[in-house]
Residue frames as a rotation matrix with the C-alpha (Angstrom) as fourth column:
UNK 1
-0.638 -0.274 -0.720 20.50
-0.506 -0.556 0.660 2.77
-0.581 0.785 0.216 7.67
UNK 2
-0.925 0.302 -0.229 18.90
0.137 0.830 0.540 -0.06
0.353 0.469 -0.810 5.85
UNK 3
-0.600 0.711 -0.367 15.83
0.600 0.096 -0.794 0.68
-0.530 -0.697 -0.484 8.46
UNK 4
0.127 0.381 -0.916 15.22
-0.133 -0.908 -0.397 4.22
-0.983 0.172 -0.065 7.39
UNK 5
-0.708 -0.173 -0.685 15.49
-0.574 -0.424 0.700 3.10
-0.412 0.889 0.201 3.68
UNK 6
-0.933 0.332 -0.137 13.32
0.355 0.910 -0.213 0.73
0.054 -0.248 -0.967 3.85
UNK 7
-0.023 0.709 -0.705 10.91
0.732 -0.468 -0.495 3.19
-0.681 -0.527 -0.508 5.27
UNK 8
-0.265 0.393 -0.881 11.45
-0.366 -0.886 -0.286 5.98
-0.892 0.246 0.378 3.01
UNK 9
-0.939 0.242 -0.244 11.28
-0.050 0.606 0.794 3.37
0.340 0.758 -0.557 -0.38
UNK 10
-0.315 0.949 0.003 7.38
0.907 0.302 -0.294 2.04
-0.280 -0.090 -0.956 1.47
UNK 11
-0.306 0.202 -0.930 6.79
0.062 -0.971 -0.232 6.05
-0.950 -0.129 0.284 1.14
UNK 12
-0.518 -0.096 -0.850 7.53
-0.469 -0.799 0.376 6.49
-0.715 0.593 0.369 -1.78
UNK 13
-0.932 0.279 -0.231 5.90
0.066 0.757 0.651 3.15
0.356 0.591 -0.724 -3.56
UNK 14
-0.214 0.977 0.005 2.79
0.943 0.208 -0.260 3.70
-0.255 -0.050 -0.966 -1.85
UNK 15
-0.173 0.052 -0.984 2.64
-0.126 -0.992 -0.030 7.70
-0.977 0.118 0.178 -2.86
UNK 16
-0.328 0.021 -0.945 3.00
-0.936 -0.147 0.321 6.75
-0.132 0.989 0.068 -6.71
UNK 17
-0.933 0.332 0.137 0.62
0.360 0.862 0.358 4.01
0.001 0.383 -0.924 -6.51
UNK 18
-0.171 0.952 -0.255 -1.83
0.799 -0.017 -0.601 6.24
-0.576 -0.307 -0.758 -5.21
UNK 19
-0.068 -0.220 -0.973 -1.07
-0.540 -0.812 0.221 9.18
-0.839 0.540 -0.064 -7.42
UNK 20
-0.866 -0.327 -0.377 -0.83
-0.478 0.326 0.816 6.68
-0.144 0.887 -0.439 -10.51
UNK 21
-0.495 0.442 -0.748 -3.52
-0.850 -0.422 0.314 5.52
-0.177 0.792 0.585 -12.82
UNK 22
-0.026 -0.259 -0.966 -3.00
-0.822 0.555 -0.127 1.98
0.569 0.790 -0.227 -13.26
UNK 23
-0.284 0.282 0.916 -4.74
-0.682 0.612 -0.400 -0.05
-0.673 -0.739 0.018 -10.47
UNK 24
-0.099 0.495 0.863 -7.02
0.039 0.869 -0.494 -1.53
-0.994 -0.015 -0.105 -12.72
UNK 25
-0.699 -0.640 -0.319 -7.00
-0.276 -0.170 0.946 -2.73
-0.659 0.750 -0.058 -16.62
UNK 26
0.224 0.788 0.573 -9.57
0.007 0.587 -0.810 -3.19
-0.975 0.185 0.126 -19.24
UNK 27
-0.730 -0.486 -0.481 -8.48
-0.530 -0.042 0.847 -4.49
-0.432 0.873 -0.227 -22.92
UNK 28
0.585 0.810 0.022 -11.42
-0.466 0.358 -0.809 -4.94
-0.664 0.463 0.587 -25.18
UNK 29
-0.169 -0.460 0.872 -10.27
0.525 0.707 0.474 -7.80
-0.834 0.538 0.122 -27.61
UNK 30
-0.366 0.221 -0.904 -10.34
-0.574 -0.818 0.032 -5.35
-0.732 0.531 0.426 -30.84
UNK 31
-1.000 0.011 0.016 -11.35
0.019 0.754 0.656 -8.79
-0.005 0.656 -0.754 -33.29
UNK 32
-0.381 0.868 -0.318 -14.45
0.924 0.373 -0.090 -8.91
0.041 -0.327 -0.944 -31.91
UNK 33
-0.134 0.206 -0.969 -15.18
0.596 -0.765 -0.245 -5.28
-0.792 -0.610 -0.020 -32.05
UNK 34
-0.011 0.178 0.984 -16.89
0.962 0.269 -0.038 -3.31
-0.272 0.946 -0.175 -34.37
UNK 35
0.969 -0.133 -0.208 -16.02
-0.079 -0.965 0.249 0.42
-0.233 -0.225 -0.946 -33.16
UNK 36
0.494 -0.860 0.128 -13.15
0.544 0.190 -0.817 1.78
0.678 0.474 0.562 -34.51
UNK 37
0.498 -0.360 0.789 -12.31
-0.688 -0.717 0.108 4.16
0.527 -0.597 -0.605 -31.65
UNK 38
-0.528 -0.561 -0.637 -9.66
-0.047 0.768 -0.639 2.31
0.848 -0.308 -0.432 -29.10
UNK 39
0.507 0.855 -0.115 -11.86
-0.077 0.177 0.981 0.71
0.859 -0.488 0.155 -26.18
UNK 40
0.008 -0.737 -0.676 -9.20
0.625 0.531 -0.572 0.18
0.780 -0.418 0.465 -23.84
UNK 41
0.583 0.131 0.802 -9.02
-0.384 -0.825 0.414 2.11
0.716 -0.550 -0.431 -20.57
UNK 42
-0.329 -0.836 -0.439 -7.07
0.600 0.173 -0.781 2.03
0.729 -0.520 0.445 -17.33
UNK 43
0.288 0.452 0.844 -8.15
-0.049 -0.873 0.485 3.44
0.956 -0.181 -0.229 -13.82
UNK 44
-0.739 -0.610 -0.286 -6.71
0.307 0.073 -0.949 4.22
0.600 -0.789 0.134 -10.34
UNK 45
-0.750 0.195 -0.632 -7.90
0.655 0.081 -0.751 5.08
-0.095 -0.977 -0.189 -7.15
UNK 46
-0.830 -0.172 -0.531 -9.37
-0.025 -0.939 0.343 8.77
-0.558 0.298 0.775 -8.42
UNK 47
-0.747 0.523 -0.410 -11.68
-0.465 0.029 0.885 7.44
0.475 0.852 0.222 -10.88
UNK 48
-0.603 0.605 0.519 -15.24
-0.548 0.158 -0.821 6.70
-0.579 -0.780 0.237 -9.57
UNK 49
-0.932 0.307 -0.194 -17.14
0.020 0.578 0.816 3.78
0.362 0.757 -0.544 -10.54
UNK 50
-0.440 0.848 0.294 -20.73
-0.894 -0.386 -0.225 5.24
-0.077 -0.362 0.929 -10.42
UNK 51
-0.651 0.295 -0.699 -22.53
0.057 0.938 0.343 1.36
0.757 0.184 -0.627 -9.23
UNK 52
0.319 0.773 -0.548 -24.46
0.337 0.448 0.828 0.30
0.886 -0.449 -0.117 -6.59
UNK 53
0.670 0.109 0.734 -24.22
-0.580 -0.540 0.610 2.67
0.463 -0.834 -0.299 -2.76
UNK 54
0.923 -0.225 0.313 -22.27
-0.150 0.539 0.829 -0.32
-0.355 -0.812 0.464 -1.39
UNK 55
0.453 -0.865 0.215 -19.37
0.862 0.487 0.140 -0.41
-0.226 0.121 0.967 -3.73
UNK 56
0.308 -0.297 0.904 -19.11
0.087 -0.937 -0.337 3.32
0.947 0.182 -0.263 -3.87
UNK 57
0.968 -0.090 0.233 -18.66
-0.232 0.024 0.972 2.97
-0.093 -0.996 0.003 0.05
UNK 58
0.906 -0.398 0.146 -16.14
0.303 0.848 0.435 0.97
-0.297 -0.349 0.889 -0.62
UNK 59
0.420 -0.411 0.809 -14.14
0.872 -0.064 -0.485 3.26
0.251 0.909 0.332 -2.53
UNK 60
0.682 -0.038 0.730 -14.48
-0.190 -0.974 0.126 5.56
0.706 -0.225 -0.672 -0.18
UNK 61
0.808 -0.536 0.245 -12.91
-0.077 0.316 0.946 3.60
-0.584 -0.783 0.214 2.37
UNK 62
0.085 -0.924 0.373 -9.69
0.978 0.149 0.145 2.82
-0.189 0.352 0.917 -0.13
UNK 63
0.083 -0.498 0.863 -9.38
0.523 -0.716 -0.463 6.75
0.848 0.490 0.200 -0.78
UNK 64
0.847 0.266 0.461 -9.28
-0.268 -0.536 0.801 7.46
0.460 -0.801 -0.382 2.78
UNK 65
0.921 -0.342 0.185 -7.39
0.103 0.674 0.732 4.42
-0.375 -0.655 0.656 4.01
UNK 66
0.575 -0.773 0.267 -4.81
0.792 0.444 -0.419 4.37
0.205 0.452 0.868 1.58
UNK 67
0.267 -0.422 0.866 -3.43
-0.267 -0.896 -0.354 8.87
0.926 -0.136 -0.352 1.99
UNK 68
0.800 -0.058 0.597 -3.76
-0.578 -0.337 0.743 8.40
0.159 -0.940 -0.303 5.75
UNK 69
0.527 -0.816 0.237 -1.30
0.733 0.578 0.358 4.77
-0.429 -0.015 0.903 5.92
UNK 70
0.490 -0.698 0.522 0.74
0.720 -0.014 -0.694 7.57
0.492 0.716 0.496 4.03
UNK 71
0.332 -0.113 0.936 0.62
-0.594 -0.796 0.115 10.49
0.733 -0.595 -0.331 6.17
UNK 72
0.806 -0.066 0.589 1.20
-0.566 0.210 0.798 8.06
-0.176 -0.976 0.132 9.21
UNK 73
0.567 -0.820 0.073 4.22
0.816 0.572 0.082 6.70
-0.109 0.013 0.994 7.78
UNK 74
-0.300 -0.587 0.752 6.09
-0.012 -0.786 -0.618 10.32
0.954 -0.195 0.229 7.68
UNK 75
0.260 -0.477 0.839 5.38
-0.818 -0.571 -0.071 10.18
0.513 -0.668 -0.539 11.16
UNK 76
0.984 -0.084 0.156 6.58
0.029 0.945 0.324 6.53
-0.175 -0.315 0.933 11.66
UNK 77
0.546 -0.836 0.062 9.66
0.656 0.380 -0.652 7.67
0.521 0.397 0.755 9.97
UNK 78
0.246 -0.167 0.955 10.15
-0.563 -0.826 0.001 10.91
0.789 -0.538 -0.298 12.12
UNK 79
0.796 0.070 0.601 9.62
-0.598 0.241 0.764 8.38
-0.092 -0.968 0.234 15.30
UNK 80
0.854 -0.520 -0.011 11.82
0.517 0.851 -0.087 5.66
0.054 0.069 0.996 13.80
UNK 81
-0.099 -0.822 0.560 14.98
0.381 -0.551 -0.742 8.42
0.919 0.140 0.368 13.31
UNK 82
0.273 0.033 0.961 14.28
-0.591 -0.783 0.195 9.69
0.759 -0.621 -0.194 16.70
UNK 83
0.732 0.102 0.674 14.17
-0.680 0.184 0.710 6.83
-0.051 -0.978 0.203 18.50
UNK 84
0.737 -0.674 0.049 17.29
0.571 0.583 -0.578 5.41
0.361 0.454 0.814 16.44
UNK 85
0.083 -0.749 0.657 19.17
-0.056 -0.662 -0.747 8.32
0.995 0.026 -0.097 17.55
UNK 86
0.059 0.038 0.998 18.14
-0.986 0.160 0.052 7.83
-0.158 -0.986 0.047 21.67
UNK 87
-0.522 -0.138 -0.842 18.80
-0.064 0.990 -0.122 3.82
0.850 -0.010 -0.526 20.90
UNK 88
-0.169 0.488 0.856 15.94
-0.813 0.422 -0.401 3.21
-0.557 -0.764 0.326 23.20
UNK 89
-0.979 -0.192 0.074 14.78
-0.184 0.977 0.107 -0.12
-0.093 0.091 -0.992 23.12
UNK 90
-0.341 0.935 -0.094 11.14
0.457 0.077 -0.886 0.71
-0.822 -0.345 -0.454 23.98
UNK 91
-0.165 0.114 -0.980 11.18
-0.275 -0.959 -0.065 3.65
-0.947 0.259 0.190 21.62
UNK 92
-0.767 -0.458 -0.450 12.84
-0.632 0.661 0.404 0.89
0.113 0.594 -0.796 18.38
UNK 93
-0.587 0.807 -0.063 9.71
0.806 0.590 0.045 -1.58
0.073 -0.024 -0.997 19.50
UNK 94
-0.013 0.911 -0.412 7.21
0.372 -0.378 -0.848 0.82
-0.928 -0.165 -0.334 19.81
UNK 95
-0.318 -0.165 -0.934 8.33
-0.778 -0.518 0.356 2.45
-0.542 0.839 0.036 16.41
UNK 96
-0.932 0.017 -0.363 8.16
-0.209 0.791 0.575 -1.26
0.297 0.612 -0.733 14.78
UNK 97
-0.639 0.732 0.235 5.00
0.693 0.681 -0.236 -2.20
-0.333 0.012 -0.943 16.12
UNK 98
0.164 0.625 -0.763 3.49
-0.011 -0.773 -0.635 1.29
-0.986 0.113 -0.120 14.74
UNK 99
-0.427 -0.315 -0.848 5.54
-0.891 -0.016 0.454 0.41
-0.157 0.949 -0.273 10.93
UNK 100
-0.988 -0.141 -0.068 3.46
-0.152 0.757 0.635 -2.79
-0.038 0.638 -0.769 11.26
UNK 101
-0.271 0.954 -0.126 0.45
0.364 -0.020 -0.931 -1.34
-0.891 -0.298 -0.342 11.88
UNK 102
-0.344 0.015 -0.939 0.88
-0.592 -0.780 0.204 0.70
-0.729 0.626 0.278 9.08
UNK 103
-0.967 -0.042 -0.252 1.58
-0.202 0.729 0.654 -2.30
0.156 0.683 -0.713 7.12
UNK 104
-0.686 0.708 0.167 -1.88
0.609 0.685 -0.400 -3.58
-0.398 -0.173 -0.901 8.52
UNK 105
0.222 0.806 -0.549 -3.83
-0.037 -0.556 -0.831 -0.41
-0.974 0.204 -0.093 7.09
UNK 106
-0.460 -0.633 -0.622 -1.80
-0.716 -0.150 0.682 -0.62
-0.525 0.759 -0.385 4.11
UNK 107
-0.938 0.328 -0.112 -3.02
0.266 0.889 0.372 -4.26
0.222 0.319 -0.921 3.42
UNK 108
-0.428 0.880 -0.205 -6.79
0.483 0.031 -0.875 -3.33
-0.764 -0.473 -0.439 4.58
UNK 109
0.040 0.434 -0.900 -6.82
-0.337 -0.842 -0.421 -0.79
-0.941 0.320 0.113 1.82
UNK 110
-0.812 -0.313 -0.493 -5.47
-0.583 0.384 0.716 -3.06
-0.034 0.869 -0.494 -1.22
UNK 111
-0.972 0.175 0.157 -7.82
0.178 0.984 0.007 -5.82
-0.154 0.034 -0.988 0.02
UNK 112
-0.262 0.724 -0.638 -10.80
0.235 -0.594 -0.770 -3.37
-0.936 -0.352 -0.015 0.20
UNK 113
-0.143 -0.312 -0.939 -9.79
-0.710 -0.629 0.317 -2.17
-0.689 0.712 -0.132 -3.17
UNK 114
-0.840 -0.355 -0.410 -9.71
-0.540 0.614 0.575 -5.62
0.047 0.705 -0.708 -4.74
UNK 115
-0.622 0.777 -0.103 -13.33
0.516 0.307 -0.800 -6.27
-0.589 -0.550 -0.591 -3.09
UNK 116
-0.089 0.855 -0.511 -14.48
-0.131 -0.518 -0.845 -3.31
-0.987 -0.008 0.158 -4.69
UNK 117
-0.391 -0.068 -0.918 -13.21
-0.865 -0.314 0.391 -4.02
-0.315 0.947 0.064 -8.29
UNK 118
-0.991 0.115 -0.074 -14.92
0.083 0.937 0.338 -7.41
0.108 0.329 -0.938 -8.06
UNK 119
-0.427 0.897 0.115 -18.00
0.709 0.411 -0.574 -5.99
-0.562 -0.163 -0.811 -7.23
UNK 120
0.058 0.295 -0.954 -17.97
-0.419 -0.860 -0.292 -3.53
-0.906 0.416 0.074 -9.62
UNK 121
-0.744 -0.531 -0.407 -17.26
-0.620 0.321 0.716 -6.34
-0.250 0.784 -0.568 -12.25
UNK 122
-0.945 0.324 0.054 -19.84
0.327 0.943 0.059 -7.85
-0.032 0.073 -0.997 -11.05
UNK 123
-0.002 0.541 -0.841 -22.10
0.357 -0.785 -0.506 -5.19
-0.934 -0.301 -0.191 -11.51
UNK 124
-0.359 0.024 -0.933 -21.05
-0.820 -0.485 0.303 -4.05
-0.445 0.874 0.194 -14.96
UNK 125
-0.954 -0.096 -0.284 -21.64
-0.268 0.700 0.663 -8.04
0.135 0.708 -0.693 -16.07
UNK 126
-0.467 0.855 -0.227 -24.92
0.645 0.154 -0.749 -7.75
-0.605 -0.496 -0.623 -14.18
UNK 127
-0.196 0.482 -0.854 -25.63
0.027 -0.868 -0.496 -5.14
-0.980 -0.120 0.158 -16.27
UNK 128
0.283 0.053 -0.958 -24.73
-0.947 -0.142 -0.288 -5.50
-0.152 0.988 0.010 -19.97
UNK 129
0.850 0.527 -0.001 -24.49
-0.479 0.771 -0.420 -9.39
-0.220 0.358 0.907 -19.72
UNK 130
0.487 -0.212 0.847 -22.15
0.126 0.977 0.172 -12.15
-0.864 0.022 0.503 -20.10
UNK 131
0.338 -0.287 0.896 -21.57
0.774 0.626 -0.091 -12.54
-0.535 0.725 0.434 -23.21
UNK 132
0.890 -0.235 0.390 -20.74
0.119 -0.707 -0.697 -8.76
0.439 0.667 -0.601 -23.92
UNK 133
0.673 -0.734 -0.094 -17.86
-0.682 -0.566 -0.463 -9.06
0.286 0.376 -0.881 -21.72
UNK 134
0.925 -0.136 0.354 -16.68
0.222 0.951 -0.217 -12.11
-0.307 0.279 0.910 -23.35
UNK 135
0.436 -0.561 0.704 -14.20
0.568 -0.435 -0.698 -9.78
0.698 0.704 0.129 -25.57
UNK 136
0.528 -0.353 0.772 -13.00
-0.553 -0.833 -0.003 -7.78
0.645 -0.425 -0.635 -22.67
UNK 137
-0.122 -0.809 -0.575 -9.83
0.754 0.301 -0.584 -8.77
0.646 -0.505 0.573 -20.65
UNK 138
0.849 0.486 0.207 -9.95
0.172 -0.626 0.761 -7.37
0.499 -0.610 -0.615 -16.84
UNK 139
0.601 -0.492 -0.630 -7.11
0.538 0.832 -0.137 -7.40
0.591 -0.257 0.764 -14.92
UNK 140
0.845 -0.246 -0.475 -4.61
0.244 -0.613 0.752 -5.19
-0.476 -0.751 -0.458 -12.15
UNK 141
0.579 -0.704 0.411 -1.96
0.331 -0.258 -0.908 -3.27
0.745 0.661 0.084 -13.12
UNK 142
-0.116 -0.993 -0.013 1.07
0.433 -0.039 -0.900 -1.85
0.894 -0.110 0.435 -11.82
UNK 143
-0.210 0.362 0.908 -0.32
-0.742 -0.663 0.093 0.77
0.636 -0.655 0.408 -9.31
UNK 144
0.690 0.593 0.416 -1.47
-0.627 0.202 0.752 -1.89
0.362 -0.780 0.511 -7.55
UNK 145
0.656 -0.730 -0.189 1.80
0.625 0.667 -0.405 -4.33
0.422 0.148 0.894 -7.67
UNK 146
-0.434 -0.867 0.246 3.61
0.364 -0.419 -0.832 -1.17
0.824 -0.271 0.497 -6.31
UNK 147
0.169 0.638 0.751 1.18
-0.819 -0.333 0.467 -0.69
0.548 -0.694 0.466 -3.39
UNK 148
0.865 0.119 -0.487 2.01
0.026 0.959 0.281 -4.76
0.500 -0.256 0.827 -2.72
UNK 149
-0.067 -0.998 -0.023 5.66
0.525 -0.015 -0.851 -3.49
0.848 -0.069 0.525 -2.37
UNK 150
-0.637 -0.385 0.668 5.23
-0.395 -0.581 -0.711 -0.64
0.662 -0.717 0.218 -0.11
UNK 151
0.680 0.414 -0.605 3.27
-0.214 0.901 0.377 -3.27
0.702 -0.127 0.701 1.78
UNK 152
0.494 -0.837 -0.235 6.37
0.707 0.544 -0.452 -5.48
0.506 0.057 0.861 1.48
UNK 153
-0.284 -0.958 -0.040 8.58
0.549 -0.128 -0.826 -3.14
0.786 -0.256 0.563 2.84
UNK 154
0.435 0.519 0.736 6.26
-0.623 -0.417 0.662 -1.57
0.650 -0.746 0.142 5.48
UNK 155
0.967 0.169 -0.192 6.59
-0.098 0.939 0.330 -5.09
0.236 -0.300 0.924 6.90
UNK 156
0.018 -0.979 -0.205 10.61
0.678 0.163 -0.717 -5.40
0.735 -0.126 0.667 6.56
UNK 157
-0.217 -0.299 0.929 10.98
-0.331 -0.873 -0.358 -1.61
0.918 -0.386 0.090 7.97
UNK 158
0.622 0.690 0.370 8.82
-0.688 0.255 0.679 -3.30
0.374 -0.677 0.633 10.96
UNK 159
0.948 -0.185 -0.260 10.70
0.256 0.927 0.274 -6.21
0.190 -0.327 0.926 11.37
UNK 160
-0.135 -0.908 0.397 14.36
0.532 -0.404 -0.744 -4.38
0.836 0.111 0.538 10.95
UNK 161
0.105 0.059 0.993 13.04
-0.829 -0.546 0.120 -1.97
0.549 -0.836 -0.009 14.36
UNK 162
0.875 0.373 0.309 12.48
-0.482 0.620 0.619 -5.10
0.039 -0.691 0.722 16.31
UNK 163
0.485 -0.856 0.178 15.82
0.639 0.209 -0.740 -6.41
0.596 0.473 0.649 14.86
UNK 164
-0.090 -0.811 0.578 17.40
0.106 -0.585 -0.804 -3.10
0.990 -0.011 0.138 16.16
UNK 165
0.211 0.154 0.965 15.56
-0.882 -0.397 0.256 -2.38
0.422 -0.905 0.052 19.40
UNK 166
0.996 0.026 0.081 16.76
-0.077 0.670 0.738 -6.28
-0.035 -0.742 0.670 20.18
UNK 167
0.380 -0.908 0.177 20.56
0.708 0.162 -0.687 -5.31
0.595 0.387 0.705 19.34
UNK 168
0.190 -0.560 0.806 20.42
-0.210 -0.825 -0.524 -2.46
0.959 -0.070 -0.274 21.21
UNK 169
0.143 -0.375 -0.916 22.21
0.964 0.262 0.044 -2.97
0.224 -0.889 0.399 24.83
UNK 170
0.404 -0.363 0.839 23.07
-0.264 -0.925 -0.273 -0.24
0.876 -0.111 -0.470 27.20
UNK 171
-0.287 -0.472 -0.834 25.55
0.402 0.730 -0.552 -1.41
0.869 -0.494 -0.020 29.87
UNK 172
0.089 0.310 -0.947 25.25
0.995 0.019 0.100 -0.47
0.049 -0.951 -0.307 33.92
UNK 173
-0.556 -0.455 -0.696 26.85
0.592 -0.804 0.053 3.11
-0.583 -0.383 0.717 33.28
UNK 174
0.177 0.907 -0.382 24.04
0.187 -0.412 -0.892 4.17
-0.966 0.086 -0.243 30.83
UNK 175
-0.018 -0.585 -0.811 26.27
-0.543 -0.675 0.499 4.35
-0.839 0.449 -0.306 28.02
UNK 176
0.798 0.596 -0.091 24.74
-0.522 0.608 -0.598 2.57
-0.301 0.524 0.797 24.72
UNK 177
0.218 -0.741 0.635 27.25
0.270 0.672 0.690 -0.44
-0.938 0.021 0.347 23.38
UNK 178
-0.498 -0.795 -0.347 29.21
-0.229 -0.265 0.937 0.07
-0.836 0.546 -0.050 19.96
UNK 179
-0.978 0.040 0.205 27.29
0.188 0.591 0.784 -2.22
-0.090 0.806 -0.586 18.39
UNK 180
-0.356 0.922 -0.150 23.60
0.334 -0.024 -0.942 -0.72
-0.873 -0.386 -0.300 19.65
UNK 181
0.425 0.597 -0.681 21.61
0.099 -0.778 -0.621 0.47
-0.900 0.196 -0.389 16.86
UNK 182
-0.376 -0.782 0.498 23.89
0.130 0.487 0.864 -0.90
-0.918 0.389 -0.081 14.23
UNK 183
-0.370 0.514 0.774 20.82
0.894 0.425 0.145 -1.46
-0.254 0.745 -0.616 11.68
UNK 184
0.283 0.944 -0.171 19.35
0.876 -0.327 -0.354 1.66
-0.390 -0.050 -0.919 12.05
């Protein structure tokens, strides 16, 4: 039980980080500013910083990497409820070592992501200079803090199979123990 929530929470937290806005944060200091319009802005996965061939690349990888770790967790959770229901042992480890792979694309895409918004910072400061964004506060937002979670609980869901598929016994007559499969 605890498995398969686990798993369907990483779903959903990594769906509405990627669907949400609010990866990255930019707050122009408004003291220092002599437009009156509000400079402030906010962007997510969706939004293309038009820079240099190598950090567009990079962007492409995180909008690739990040849908697919989603799609392949609906069928991590399909395997993980199947092979909870046949308490196989093999089935319960193979499921976990496929919910921590996930986790591993999961993390590839955040870290990818946080590569590219540093070289796109470093690019915009290459461009208009130091000292113009002196006044300008950079900084992640939520979207990306809920992408750390479903991470975070990729990782548990992973560890909680391995957990189950070593609880699960099945005695000489083929017949799984009371306690097999407990977690799941």
């Amino acid at each position: 039980m605890a498995t398969g929530a686990t798993a369907l929470l990483s779903f959903c937290f990594l769906a509405a980080a990627i669907g949400s806005d609010y990866w990255y944060i930019i707050e122009v200091d408004k003291a220092n500013c002599t437009h009156s319009e509000d400079l402030d802005s906010h962007s997510g996965l969706w939004r293309i910083y038009e820079g240099p061939p190598h950090t567009n690349y990079l962007h492409k990888v995180v909008v690739v990497l990040l849908p697919l770790t989603l799609v392949l967790l609906v069928f991590g959770w399909i395997c993980g409820l199947v092979s909870s229901l046949a308490r196989s042992k093999s089935l319960l480890s193979g499921t976990a070592s496929y919910f921590l792979l996930c986790s591993l694309l999961t993390l590839s895409g955040v870290s990818v992501y946080i590569s590219y918004s540093q070289q796109a910072l470093e690019e915009l400061e290459r461009l208009i200079g130091t000292e113009q964004l002196a006044h300008v506060h950079v900084s992640y937002g939520w979207s990306l803090g809920v992408a750390w979670l479903a991470f975070s609980l990729q990782v548990a869901t992973g560890l909680l199979l391995f957990l189950a598929s070593r609880m699960t016994h099945v005695d000489h007559g083929g017949v799984p123990s009371p306690a097999a499969g407990s977690l799941t």
